[in-house]
N, C-alpha and C positions, 0 to 999 in steps of 0.2 A: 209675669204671667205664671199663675199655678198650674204644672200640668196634673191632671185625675187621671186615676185610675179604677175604674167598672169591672167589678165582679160579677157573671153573668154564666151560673151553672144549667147544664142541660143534662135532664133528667127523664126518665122513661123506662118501659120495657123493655128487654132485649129484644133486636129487629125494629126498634122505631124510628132510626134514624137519627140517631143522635151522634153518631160519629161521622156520617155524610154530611148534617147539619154545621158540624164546629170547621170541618176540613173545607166544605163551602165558601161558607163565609172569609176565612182565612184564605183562597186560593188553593189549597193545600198545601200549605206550610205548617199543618198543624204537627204536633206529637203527637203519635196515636200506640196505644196498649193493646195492639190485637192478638190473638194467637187464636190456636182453630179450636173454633167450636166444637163440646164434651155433651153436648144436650139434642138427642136426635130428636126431639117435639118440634124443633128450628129449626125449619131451612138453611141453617146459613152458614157460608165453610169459619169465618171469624166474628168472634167478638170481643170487647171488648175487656180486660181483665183488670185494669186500676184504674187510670184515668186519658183523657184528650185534655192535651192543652193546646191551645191556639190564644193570638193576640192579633189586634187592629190597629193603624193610629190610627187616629177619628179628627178630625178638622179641630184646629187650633192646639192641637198638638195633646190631647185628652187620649189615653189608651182602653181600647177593651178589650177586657183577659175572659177568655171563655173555658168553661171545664165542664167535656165530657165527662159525666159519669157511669161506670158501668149498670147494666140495666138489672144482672141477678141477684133475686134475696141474697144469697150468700153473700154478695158482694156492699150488703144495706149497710155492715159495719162505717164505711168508708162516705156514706151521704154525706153526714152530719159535719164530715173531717171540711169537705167539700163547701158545704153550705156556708159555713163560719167567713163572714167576713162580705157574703156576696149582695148585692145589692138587687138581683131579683134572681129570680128561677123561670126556665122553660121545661115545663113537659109533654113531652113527646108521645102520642100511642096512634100504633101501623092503625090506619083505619081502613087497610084492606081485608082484612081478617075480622072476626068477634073480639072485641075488644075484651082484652081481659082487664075488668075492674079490679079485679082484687090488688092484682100487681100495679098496675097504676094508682089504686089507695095508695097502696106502702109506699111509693112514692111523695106521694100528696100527704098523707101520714108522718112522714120524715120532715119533711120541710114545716108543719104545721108544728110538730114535738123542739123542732133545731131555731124555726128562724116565725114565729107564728105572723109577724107584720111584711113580712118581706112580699113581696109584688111578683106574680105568678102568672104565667101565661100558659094555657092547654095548648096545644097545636096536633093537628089533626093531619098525618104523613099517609102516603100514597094513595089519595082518592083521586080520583079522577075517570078511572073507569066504571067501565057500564056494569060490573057485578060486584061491586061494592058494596061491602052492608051497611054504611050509614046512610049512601046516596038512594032517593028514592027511584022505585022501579017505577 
């Protein structure tokens, strides 16, 4: 029996949850690059500065390798490093807030420029409440 191995990057804005996503899934057992957040527009005390890595076995003995990516333009150099080799991509945008398109393009952007056939999933993080703005009123 061959065992595989699933590349499977997680991509998005800073705050989308992509480093609760990859530590999730793993249990947390994942690696995570956090240190405290330098951008006061973000609530948030850390984020994330290179990469998460997390791994699965998955039935029959197949692994999936997951990689956080950080979510800052500055940090766009390092997508591409990221994408190389993965067999699809998730992105991530908080849809408790105003979605910012633009950041989520350069996302979307990046992986169309790096990997353009590769299999992409949006995912929509913390809706659920009643003052949501994708949820209708």
């Amino acid at each position: 029996m061959t065992v595989r191995e699933h590349k499977i990057v997680v991509m998005g804005p800073l705050g989308a949850g992509k480093s609760t996503l990859v530590q999730t899934l793993t249990h947390g057992k994942a690696v995570v690059t956090e240190a405290r957040n330098t951008d006061p527009t973000v609530g948030k005390e850390y984020t994330t500065v290179a990469m998460d890595y997390g791994d699965i076995d998955l039935p029959g003995g197949d692994r999936l390798r997951l990689y956080g990516s950080p979510g800052q333009e500055r940090f766009s150099y390092i997508w591409p490093i990221l994408l190389a080799g993965a067999e699809g991509a998730i992105v991530l945008v908080d849809g408790s807030t105003d979605v910012d398109t633009t950041l989520a393009g350069q996302h979307l952007k990046a992986i169309a420029d790096t990997a353009p056939t590769l299999p992409v999933v949006i995912g929509i993080t913390k809706c659920g409440r009643t003052d949501d703005p994708l949820l209708p009123h």
